[in-house]
C-alpha positions as CSV (number, residue, x, y, z in Angstrom):
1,X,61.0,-31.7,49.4
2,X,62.4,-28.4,47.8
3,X,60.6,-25.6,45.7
4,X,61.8,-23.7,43.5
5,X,60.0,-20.9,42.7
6,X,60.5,-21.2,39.1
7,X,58.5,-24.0,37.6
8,X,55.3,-23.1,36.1
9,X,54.3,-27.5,36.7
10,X,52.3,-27.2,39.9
11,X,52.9,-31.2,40.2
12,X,57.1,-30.3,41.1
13,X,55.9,-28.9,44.2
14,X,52.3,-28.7,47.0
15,X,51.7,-25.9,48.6
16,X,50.4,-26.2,51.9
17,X,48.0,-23.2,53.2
18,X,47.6,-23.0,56.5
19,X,43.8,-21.0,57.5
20,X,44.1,-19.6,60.9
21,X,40.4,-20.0,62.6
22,X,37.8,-20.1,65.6
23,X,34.6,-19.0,66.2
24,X,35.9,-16.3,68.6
25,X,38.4,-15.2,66.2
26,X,36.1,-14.3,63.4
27,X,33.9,-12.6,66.1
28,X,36.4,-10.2,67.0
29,X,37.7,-10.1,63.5
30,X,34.0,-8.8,63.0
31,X,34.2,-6.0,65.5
32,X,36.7,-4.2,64.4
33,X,35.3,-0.3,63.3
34,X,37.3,0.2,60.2
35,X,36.3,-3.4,58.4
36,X,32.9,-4.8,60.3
37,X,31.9,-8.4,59.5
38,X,34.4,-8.8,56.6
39,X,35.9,-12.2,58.8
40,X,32.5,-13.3,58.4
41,X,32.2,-12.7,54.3
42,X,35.6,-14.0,54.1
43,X,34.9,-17.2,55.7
44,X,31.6,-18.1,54.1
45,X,32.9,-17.5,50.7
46,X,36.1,-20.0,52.1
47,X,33.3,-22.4,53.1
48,X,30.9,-22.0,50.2
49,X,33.8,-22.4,47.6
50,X,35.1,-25.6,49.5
51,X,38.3,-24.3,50.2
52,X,38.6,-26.1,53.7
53,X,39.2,-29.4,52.7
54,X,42.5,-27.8,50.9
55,X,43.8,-26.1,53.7
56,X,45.0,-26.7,57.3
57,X,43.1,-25.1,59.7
58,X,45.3,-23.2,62.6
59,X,43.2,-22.1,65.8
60,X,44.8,-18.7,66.5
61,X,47.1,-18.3,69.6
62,X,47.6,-15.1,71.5
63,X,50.9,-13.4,70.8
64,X,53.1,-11.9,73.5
65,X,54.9,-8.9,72.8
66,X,58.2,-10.9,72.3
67,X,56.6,-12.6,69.8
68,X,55.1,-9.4,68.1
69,X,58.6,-8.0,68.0
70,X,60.6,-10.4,66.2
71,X,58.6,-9.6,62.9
72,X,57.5,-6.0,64.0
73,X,59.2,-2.1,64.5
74,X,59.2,-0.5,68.3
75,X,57.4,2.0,66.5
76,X,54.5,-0.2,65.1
77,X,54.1,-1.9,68.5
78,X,53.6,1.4,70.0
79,X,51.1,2.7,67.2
80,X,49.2,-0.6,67.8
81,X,49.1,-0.2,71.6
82,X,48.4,3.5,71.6
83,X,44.8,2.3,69.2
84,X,44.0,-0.7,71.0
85,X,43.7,1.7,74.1
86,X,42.4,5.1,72.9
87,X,40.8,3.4,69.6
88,X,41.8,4.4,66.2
89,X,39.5,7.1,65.6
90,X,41.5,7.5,62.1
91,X,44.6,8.5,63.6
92,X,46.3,9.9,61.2
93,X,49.6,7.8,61.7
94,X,47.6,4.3,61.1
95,X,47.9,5.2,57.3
96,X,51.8,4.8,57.6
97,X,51.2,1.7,58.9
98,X,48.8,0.7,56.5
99,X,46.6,0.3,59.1
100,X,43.0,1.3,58.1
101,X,41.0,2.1,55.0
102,X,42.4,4.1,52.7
103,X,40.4,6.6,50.2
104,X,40.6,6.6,46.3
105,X,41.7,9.6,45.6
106,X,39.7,10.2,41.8
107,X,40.8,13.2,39.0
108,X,38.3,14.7,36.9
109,X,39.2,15.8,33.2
110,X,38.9,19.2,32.4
């Protein structure tokens, strides 16, 4: 079956959405400083909207480094290495990465 990206007839072509899950995964999802619990949120709203009978669900697998690189810069690796061991107490180069929240910056009117 082929897609084309063009047809607005959603019948020409399924999507299939793949939902990568576990238990373990949303728990460490969930203890991450700069967005705590959002994994949770996220996949009670999945549940409560009854998105899970339109998905496949994918239990995560660990990636090795080899894997990491074929989508990922040297440099990215590094960054994420140097926070997973000294934590990213908003390092300042996490932003480049978008990595992190990031603020809104507002203008008043005169």
């Amino acid at each position: 079956m082929s897609c084309s990206g063009d047809s607005d007839d959603d019948s020409s072509c399924k999507r299939k959405v793949a939902y990568v899950y576990s238990p373990e995964y949303i728990q460490t999802c969930d203890s991450l400083s700069k967005v705590p619990n959002r994994a949770s949120m996220v996949h009670s709203l999945i549940e409560a909207y009854g998105l899970l009978k339109h998905m496949s669900v994918v239990k995560p697998q660990v990636a090795t480094i080899e894997d990491m690189a074929k989508f990922h810069t040297d440099s990215y690796l590094e960054h994420l290495h140097k926070i997973s061991q000294d934590g990213d107490n908003d390092d300042p180069q996490s932003g480049d990465y978008g990595l992190g929240m990031t603020q809104t910056k507002t203008c008043s009117s005169p």
